[in-house]
C-alpha positions as CSV (number, residue, x, y, z in Angstrom):
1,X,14.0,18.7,39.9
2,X,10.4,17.8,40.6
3,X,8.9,18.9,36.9
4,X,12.0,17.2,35.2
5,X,10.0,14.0,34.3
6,X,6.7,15.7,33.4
7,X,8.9,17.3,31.2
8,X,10.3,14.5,29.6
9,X,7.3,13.0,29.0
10,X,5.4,15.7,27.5
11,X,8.3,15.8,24.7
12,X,8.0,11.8,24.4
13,X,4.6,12.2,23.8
14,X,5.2,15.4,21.4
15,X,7.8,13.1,19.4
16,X,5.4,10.4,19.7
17,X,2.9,12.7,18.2
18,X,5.4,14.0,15.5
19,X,5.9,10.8,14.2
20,X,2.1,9.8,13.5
21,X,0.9,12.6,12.1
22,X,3.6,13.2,9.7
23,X,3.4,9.4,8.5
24,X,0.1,9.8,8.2
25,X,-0.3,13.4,6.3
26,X,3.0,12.1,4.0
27,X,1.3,8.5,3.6
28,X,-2.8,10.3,2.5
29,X,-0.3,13.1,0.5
30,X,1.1,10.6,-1.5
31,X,-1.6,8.5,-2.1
32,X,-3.7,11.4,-3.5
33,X,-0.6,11.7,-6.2
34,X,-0.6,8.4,-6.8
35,X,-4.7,7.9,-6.9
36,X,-4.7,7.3,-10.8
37,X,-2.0,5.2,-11.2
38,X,-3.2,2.7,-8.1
39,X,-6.7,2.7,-10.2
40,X,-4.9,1.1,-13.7
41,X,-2.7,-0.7,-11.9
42,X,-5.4,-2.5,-9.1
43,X,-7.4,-2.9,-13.1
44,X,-4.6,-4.5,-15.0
45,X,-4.1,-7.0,-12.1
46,X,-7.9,-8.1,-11.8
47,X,-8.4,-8.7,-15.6
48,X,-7.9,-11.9,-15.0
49,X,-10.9,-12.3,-12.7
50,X,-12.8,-9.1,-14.4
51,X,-12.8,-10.3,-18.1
52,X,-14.7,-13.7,-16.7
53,X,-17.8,-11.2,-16.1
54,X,-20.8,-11.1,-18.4
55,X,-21.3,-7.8,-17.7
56,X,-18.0,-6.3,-17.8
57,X,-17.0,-4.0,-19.7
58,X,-14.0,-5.9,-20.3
59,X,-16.4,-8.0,-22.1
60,X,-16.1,-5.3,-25.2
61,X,-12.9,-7.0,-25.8
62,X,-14.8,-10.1,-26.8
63,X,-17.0,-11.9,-29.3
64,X,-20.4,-13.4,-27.8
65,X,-19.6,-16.9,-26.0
66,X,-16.1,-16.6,-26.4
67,X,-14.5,-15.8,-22.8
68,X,-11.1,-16.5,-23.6
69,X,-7.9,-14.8,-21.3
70,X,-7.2,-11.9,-23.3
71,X,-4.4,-9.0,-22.5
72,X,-5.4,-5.6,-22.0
73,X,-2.5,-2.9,-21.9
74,X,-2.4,-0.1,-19.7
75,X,-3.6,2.6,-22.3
76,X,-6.7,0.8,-22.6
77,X,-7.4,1.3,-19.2
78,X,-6.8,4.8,-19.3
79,X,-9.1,4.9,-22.5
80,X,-12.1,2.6,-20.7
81,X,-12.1,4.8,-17.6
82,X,-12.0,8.1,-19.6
83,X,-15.1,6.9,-21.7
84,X,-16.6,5.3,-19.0
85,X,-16.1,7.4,-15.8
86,X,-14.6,10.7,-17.1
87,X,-11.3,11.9,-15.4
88,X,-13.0,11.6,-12.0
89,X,-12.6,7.4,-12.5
90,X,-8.7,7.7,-12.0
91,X,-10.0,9.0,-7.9
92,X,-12.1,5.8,-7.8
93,X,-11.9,4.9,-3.9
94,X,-10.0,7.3,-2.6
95,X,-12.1,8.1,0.5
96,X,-11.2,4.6,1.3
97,X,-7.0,5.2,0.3
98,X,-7.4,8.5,2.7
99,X,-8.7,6.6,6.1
100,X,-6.2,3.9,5.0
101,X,-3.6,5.9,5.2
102,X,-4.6,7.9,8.4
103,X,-4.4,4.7,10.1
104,X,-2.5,2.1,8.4
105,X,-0.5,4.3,6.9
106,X,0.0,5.8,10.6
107,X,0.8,3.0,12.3
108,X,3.1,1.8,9.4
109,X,5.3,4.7,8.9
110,X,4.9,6.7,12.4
111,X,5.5,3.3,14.6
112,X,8.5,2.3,12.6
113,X,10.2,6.1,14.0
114,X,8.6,5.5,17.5
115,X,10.1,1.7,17.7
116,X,13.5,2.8,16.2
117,X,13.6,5.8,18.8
118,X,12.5,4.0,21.7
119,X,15.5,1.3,21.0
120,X,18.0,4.0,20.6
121,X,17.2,5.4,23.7
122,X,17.2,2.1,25.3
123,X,20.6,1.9,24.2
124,X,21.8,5.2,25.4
125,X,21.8,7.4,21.7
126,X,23.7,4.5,20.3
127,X,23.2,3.6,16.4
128,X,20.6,0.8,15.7
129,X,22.4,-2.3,14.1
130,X,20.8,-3.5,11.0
131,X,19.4,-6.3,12.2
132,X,17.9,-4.2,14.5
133,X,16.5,-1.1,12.3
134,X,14.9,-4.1,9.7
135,X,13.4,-5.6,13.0
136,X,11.4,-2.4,14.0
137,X,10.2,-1.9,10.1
138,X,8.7,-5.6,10.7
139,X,7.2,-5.2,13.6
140,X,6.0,-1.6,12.2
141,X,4.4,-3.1,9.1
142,X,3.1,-6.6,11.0
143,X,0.7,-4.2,13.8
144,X,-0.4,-1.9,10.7
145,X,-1.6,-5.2,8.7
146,X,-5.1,-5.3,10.6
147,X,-6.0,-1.4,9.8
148,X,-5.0,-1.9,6.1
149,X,-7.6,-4.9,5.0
150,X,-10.8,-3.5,5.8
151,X,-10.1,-0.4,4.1
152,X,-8.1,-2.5,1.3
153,X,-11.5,-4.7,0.1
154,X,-13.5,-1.2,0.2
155,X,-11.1,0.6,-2.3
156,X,-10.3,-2.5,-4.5
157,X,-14.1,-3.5,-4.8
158,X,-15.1,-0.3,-5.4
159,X,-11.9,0.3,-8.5
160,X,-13.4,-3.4,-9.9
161,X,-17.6,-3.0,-9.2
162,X,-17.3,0.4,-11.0
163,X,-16.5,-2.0,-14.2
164,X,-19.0,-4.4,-12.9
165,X,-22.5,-2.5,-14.3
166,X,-25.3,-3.3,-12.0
167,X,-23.9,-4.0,-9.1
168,X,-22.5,-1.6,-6.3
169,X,-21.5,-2.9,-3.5
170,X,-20.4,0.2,-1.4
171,X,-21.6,3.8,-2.1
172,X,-18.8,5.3,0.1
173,X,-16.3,4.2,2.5
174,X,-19.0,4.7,5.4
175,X,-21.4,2.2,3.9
176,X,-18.7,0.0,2.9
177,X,-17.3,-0.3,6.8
178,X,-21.0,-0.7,8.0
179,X,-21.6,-3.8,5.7
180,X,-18.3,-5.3,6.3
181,X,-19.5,-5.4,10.0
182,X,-22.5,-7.2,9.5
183,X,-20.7,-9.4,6.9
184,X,-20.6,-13.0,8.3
185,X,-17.9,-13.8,5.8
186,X,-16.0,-10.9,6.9
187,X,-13.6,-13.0,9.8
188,X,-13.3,-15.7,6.9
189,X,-12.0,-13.4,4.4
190,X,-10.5,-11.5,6.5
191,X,-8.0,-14.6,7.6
192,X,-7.6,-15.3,3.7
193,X,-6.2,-11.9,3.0
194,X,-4.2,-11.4,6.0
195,X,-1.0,-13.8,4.8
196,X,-0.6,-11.9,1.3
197,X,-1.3,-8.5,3.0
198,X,1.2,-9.2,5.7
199,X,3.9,-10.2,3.6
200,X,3.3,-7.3,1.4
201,X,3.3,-4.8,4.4
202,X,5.9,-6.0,6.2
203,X,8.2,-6.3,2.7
204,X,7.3,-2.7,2.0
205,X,8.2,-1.5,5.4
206,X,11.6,-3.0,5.3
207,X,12.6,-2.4,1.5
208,X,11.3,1.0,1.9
209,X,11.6,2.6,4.9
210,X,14.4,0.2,6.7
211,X,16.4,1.0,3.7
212,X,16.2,4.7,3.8
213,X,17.1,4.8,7.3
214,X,20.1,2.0,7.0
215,X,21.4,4.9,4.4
216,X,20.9,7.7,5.8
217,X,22.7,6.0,9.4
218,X,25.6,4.0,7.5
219,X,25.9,6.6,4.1
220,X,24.8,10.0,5.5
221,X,27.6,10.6,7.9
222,X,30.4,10.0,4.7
223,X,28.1,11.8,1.9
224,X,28.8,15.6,1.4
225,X,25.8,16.9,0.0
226,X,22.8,18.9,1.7
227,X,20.2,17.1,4.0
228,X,17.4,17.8,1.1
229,X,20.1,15.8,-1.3
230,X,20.6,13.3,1.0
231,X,16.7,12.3,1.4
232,X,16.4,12.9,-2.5
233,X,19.3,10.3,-3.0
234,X,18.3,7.8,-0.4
235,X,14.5,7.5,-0.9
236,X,15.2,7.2,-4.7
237,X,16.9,4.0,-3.3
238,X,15.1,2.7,-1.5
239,X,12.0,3.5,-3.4
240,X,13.8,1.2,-6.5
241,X,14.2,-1.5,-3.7
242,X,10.4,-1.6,-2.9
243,X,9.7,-2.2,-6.4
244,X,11.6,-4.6,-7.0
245,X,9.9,-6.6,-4.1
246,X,6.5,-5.5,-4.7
247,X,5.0,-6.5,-7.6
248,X,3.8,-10.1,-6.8
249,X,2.5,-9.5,-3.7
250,X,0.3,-6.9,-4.3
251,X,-1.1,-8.9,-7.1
252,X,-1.6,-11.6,-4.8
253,X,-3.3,-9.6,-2.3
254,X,-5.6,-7.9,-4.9
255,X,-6.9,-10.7,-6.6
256,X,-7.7,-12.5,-3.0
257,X,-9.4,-9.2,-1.9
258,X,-11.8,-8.8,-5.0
259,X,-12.4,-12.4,-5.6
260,X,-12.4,-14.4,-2.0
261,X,-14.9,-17.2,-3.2
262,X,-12.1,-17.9,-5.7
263,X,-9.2,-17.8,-3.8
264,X,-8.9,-19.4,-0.3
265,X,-5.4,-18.4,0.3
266,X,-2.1,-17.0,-0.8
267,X,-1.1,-20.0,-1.6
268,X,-4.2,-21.1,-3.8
269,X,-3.8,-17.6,-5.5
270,X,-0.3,-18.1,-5.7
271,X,-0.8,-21.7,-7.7
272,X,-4.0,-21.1,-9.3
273,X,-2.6,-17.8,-11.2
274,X,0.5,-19.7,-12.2
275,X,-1.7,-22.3,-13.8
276,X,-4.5,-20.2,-15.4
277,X,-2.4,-17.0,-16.5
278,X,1.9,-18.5,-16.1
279,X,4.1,-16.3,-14.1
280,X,3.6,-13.6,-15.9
281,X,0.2,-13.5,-14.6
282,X,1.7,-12.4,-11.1
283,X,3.3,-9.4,-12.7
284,X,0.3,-8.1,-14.6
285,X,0.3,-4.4,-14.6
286,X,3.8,-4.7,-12.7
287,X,5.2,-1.7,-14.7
288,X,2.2,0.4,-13.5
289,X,2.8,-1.1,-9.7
290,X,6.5,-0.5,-10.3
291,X,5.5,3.6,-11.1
292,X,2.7,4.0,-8.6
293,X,4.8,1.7,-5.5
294,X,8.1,4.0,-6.3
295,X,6.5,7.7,-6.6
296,X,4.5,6.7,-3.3
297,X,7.3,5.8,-1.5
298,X,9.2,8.6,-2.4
299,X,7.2,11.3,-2.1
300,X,6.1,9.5,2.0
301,X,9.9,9.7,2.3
302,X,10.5,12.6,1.3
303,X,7.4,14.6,2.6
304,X,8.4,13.4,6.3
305,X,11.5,14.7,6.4
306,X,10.5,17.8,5.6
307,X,7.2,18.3,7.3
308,X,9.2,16.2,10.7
309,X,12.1,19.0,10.4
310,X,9.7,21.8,10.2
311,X,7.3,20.5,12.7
């Protein structure tokens, strides 16, 4: 009777442990699938601030002292970085994607399952209401926010200086987390970022994962198909509900990241990019994000299941 709760607490913790490393081997997974994809899109939606630099090489695009918005498709990205970088280009950053992931993506994903089990058992096994199950994908996505931002300005200024000749700011993720430190801008920016990146986060986490869990709760029970069909069925749904929401915000958040000095908010980038480019400036690259933000979150949904059954 004695070893009873040592027990139960060493399989807490062994659930506990469950959950964070298969969010955070699905989350690095699917970002190394995605990796090319993240590198047009994260391109396509700075254009607007890249084709401003004298030495871009978006600046091929344009005749001597005529700097003049211009649209670049996705194929020409894909052609620039070929030329310009080699295949190799399309992994731009992804050392910085990889820690992300291992701890954003962690506390994301895996503390979404920990909150949602803890409440179940609070309630005696009892099925989450929705309200409830949206709740913990908030709360998930609002304590990752703080990993995600560091690691965010590393990749994203690393995709953009990389088209930016002469001036590297970061040689790897290591470097980049050791100036950041020092930075004495880095609190200010830092508190300009946060907004767009918490919206995004805590968006995601609720279109994405709070879906797929509402489905498999409410749908699962009434569907006769396999468990493999299920999670194929559901995280294609919810995966075309996190697109749908997604697009803007990660705009947002990437032109903040990669141009601070121009942006003092969301709500300055929010304005100023309806001005400068019209509202289509906010979905620049958005069939790109649409691709990249739906194959990520299906293959994350997808690969925890399966790793979390087999664990």
């Amino acid at each position: 009777m004695e070893k009873r709760p040592a027990i139960a607490t060493e399989k807490k913790l062994t659930s506990i442990s469950r959950h964070l490393f298969c969010a955070g081997f699905s989350a690095s997974f699917a970002s190394g699938v995605t990796a090319p994809l993240d590198v047009i899109r994260i391109r396509r939606q700075l254009f607007g601030e890249l084709n401003s630099a004298a030495n871009s090489v978006f600046c091929y695009y344009q005749t001597p002292g005529n700097q003049a918005a211009i649209n670049v498709s996705g194929l020409d990205i894909v052609k620039r970085t070929v030329r310009y970088e080699g295949l190799q280009g399309f992994w731009t950053g992804y050392s910085s994607e990889a820690f992300r992931q291992w701890t954003y993506g962690v506390a994301r994903i895996g503390l979404h399952r920990v909150f949602t089990g803890r409440m179940s058992e609070l309630k005696n096994g009892a099925a989450l209401t929705i309200t409830e199950v949206i709740g913990c994908a908030a709360a998930a996505g609002a304590v990752a926010v703080p990993f995600q931002i560091p690691f965010d300005k590393i990749k994203v200024r690393q995709i953009k200086d990389t088209w930016c000749q002469g001036f590297p700011r970061y040689r790897n993720v290591f470097h980049g987390l050791s100036i950041l430190r020092t930075c004495p801008q880095f609190v200010t920016d830092f508190n300009k970022v946060l907004p767009a990146a918490m919206a995004r986060t805590v968006v995601n986490n609720v279109a994405g994962i709070a879906t797929f869990d509402l489905m498999k709760q409410k749908v699962g029970p009434e569907l006769e198909a396999s468990h493999a069909t299920k999670t194929l069925l559901f995280s294609a749904v919810s995966s075309c509900c996190v697109t749908l929401c997604m697009a803007p915000l990660d705009s947002l958040r990437n032109r903040i990241i990669a141009a601070p000095t121009r942006y003092t908010g969301l709500t300055m980038a929010f304005f100023k990019i309806l001005k400068d480019e019209g509202p289509l400036g906010l979905y620049r690259g958005a069939g790109v994000t649409a691709g990249a933000n739906w194959i990520h979150n299906f293959i994350i949904l997808n690969t925890f299941e399966h790793v979390g059954n087999a664990w």
